[in-house]
N, C-alpha and C positions, 0 to 999 in steps of 0.2 A: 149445172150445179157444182160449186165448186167442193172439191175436198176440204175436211177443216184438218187445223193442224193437228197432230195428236203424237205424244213423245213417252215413250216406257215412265214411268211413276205419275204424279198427280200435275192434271191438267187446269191447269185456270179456269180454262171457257173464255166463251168470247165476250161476256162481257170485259175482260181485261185487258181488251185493244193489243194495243202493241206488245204487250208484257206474253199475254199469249199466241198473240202472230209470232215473235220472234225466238222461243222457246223452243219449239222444236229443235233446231239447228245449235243452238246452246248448248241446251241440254245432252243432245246427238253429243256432241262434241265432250261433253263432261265424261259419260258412261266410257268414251275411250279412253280416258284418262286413268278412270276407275280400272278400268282391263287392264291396262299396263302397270297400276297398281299391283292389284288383284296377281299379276305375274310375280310381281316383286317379291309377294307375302308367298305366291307359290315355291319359289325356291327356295325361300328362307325357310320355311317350311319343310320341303325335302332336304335339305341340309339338316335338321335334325331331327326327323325319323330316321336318317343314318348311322347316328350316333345316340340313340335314345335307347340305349341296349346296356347289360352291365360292364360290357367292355369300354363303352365310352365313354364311363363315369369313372376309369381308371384307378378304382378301391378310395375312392372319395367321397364324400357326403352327395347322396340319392334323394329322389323325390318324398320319398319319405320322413326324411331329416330336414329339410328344409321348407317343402307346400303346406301351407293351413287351408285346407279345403274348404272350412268355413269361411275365411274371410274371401276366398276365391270367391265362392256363391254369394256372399252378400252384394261383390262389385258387381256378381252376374246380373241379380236381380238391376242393380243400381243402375247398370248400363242399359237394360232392356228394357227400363222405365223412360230413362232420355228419351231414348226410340221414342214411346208412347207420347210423351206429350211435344216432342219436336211434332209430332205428328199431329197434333192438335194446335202447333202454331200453324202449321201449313193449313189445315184445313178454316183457320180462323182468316189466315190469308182471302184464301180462295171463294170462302162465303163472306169475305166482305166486315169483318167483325170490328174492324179497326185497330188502329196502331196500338193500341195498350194491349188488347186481348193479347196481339200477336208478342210482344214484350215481356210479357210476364210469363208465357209459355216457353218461351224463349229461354227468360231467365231462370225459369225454375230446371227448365234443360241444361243450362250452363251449372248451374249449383250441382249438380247431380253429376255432371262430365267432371269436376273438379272434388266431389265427394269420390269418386272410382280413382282418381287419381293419388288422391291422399294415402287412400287407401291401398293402392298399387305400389305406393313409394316405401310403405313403412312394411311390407312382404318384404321390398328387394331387402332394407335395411336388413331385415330379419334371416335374409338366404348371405348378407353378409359375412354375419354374427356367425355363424356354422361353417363359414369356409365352403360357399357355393357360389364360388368367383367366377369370372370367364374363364382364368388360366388356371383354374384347379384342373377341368377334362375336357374334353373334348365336350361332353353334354351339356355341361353349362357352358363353354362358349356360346355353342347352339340356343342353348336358352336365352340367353341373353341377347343373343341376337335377333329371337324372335320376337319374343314381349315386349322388350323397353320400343321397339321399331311401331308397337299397336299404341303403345304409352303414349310415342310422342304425334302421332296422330290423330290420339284425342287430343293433345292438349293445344294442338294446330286447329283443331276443331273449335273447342272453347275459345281461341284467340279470337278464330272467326266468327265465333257467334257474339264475341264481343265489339267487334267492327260492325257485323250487322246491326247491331242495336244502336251504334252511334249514326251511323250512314239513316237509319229510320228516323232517327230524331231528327237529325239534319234536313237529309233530303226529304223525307216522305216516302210512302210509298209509288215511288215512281217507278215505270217500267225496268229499268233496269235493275232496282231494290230489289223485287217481288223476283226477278230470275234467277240474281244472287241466290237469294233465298231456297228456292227452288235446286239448286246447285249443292246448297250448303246441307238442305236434305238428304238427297241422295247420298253425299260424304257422311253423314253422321249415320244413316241405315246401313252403309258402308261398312262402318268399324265395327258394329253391332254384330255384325254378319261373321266377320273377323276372329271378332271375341268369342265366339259361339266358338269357332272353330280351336282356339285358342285353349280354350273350356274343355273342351271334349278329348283333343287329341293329347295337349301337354297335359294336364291337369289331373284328369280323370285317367286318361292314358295312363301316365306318369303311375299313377298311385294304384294301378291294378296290378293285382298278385301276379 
């Protein structure tokens, strides 16, 4: 009896031929990519919990003066919605719903990656306005080095989910569509994961007595 294939996040099954024969070993190979990610955001990360202190905010405009904690939590919610219905493109995938279902979930996921965006850009605008630049301290270097690095990873994201929507129109769902797919999952639960962390340590961190 043979082993079937089987890879950490959501599995096709075997009705999906090649798409799911070949996933394993794909996928395998993405998750490294993601660790070596994942180390990236690690250090940048500890680069500023080292400076997330009032010394290295050097008598300069602090989290306080600068974070809107609401509009933070609206792109929280915003981002954590993406998740949800990326997640319902995948599983439209996977049971077979066909290319629109998958499409419109898709795009309603891309509306929502470029709503947090928008939204992410008119913060920075606003940590401008106050003189919460890279070269004011050491913490807003740090800041800045953190956030805009999750920024531009959605908006990499979004790109790709705009490629995938034209490569489905084109090609169809063919084997290698549906792993893309599969790939571009995982990157977007990725960010998600990211932003949470993002949330809690800068944000909320940030802003506690």
């Amino acid at each position: 009896m043979s082993t079937p294939n089987l890879h950490p996040g959501l599995n096709l099954g075997t009705r999906h031929g090649a798409a799911h024969e070949g996933a394993e070993t794909i996928v395998f190979g993405f998750w490294i990519f993601l660790m070596s990610d994942l180390v990236i955001f690690g250090l940048v990360f500890a680069s500023y919990l080292t400076v997330a202190n009032p010394m290295g905010m050097a008598g300069g405009p602090g989290p306080a003066d600068a974070f809107d904690l609401r509009s933070v939590f609206i792109q929280t919610m915003i981002l954590l919605t993406s998740s949800l219905t990326f997640g319902f493109a995948t599983l439209a995938m996977r049971h077979e719903h066909g290319r629109r279902a998958i499409a419109v979930w898709l795009g309603v996921s891309l509306l929502l990656g470029l709503g947090f965006l928008v939204m992410e850009l008119r913060d920075f605008a606003h940590m401008i306005e106050v003189g919460a630049v890279p070269q004011r301290s050491g913490f807003w270097s740090a800041f800045w080095g953190l956030v805009p690095l999750h920024g531009l990873h959605v908006a990499i994201g979004c790109l790709w989910i705009v490629v995938m929507l034209v490569q489905m129109a084109v090609l169809g769902l063919i084997p290698v569509v549906k792993t893309r797919l599969l790939r571009l999952g995982l990157f977007w639960h990725f960010l998600d994961l990211i932003w949470v962390a993002i949330f809690s340590i800068v944000y909320l961190g940030g802003l506690m007595p």
